[in-house]
VEXZASE-181183 format. One record per residue (C-alpha): residue number from 0; residue in three letters; x, y, z negated. Coordinates in Angstrom, 2 decimals. Each point is the difference from the previous one (the first is absolute). Example, Ala and Ser with C-alpha at 12.3 -4.5 7.8 and 13.67 -1.06 7.14 Angstrom:
BEGIN
+-----+--------+---------+---------+---------+
| num | residu |       u |       v |       w |
+-----+--------+---------+---------+---------+
|   0 |    Ala |   12.30 |   -4.50 |   -7.80 |
|   1 |    Ser |    1.37 |    3.44 |    0.66 |
+-----+--------+---------+---------+---------+
END
This chain:
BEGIN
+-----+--------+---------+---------+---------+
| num | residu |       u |       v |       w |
+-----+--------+---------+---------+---------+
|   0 |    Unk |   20.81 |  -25.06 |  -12.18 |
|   1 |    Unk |   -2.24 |    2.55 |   -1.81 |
|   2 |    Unk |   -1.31 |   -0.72 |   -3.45 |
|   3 |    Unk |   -3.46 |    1.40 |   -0.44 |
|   4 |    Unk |   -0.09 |    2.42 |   -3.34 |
|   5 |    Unk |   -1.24 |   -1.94 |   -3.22 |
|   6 |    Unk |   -1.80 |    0.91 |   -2.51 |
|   7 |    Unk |    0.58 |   -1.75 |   -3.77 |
|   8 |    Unk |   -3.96 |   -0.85 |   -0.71 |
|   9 |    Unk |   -1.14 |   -0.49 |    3.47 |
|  10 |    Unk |    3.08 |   -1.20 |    2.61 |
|  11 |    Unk |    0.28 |    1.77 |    3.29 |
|  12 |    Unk |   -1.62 |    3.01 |    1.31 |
|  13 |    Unk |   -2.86 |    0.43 |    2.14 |
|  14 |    Unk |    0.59 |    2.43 |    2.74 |
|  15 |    Unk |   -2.04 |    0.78 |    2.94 |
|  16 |    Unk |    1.00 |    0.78 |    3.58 |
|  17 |    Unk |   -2.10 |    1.25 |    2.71 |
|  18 |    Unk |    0.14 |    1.01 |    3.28 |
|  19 |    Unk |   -3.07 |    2.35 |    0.34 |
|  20 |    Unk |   -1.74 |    1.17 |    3.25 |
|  21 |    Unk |    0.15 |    3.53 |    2.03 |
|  22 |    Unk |   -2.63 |    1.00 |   -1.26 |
|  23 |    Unk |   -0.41 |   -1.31 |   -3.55 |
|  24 |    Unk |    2.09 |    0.78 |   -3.35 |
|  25 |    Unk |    0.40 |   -2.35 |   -3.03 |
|  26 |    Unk |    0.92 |    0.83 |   -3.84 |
|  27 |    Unk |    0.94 |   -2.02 |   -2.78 |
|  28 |    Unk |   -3.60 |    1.15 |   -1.68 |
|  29 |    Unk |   -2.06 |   -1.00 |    3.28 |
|  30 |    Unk |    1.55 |   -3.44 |   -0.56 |
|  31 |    Unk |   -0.23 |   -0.40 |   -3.48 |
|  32 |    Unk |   -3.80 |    0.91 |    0.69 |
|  33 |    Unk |   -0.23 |   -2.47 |    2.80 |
|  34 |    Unk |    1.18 |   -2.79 |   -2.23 |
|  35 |    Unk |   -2.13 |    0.57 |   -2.79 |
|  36 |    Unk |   -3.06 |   -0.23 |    2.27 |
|  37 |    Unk |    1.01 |   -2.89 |    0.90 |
|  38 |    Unk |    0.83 |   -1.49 |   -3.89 |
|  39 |    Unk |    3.63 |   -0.65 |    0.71 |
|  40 |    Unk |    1.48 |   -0.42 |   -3.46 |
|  41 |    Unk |    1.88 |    2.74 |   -1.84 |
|  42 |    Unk |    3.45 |   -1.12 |    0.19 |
|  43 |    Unk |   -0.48 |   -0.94 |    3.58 |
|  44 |    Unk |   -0.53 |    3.70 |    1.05 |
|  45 |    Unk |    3.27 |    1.41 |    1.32 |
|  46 |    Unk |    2.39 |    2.75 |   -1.72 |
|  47 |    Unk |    1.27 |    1.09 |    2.81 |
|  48 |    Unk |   -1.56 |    1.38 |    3.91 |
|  49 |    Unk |    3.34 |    0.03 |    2.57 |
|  50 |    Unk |   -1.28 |    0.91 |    3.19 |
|  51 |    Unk |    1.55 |   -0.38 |    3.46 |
|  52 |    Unk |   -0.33 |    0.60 |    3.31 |
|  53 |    Unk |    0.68 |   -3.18 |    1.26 |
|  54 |    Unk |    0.43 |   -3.55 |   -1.42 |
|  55 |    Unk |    3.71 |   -1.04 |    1.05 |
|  56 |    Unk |    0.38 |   -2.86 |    2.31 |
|  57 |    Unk |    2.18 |   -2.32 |    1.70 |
|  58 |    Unk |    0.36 |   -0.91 |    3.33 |
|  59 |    Unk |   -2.32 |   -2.56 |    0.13 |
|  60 |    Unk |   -3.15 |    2.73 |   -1.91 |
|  61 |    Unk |    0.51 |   -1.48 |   -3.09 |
|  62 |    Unk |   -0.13 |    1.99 |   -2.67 |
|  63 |    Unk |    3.74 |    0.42 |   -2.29 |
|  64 |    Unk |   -1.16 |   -0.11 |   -3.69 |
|  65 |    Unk |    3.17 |    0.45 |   -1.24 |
|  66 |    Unk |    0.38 |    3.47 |    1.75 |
|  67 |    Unk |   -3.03 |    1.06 |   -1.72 |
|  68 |    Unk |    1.19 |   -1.60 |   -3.17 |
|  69 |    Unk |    3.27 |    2.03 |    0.34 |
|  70 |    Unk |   -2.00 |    3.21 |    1.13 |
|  71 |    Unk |   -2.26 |   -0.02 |   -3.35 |
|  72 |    Unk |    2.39 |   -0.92 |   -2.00 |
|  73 |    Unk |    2.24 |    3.67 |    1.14 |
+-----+--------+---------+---------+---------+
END
């Protein structure tokens, strides 16, 4: 099982994954942007953008959060 990558003053990392569009792009700054609009706290805004172009899944659709666990973490 994948550990997610802590931090001494604040615990685990907040990382973001997308899946964008055709037609649309996304950066770690657009984000960032996004969330302060939207007052999300400061230590709540992810780090880290990992983009893919798919979300893995299982046979049954769901989606396999430890692949993308193991995929960030490489």
């Amino acid at each position: 099982m994948s550990r997610p990558r802590f931090f001494p003053r604040f615990g685990a990392e907040d990382v973001c994954v997308v899946v964008p569009t055709a037609d649309h792009s996304v950066t770690l700054a657009h984000i960032k942007a996004l969330l302060k609009e939207k007052d999300v706290a400061a230590y709540k805004v992810p780090r880290k953008l990992v983009v893919f172009g798919s979300l893995p899944r299982n046979a049954l659709g769901k989606v396999m959060k430890r692949e993308i666990r193991q995929r960030v973490r490489a």
